[in-house]
C-alpha positions in Angstrom: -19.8 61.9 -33.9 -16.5 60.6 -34.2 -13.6 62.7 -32.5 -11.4 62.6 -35.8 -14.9 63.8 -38.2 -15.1 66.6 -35.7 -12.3 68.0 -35.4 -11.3 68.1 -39.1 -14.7 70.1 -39.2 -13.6 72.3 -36.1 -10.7 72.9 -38.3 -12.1 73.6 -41.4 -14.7 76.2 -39.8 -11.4 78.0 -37.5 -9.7 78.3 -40.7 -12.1 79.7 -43.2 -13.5 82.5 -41.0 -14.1 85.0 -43.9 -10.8 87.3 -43.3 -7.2 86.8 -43.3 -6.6 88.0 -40.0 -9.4 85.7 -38.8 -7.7 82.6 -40.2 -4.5 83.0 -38.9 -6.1 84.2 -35.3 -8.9 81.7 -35.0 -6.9 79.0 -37.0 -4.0 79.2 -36.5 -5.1 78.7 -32.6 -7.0 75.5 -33.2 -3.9 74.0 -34.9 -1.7 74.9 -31.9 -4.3 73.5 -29.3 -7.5 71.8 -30.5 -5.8 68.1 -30.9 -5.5 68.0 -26.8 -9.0 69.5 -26.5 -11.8 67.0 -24.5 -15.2 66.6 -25.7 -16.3 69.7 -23.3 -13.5 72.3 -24.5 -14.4 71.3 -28.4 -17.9 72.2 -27.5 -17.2 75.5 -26.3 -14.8 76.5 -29.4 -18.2 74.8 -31.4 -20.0 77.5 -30.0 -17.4 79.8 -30.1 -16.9 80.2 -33.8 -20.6 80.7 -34.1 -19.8 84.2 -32.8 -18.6 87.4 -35.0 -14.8 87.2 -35.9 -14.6 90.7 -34.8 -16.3 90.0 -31.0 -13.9 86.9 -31.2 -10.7 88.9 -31.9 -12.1 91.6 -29.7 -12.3 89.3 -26.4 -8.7 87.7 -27.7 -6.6 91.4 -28.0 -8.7 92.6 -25.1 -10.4 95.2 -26.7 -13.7 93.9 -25.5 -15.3 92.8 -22.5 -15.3 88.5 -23.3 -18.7 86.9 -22.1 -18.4 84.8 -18.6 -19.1 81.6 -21.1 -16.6 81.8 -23.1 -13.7 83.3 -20.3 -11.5 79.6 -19.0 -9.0 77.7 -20.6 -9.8 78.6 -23.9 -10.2 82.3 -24.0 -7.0 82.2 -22.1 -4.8 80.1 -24.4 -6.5 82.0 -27.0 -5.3 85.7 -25.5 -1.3 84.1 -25.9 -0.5 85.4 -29.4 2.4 83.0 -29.6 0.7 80.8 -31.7 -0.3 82.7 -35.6 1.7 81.1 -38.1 4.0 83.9 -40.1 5.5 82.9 -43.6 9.4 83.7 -43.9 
């Protein structure tokens, strides 16, 4: 598939999660990262968002133990809160 096709879906699917706080988590992530992503780390976020929101913002706060297949570069960059658009 081509890179461009996939990540507009990556970004549709991180953004319309089901819940507000989702979206901005989940969402507001991929906008801040997913354009530098390779072909391996855009596969793991695929897999990723087939998870619950609530494990996903679980293993991102920290409330949760995070499966050993998801913990790298991802879970990492995804655990720095610096990145949830706020409206002013």
């Amino acid at each position: 598939m081509d890179r461009d096709i996939r990540l507009k879906r990556l970004r549709f699917r991180a953004w319309h999660r089901g819940t507000k706080e989702a979206d901005l988590l989940i969402g507001g992530f991929f906008d801040a990262a997913g354009d530098g992503w390779a072909d391996a780390e855009m596969t793991l976020f695929e897999e990723l968002l087939e998870e619950q929101d609530v494990d996903i913002m679980a293993w991102a706060i920290g409330t949760d133990v995070c499966p050993a297949r998801y913990e790298g570069s991802i879970m990492e960059a995804l655990r720095v809160l610096n990145y949830v658009p706020i409206a002013r």
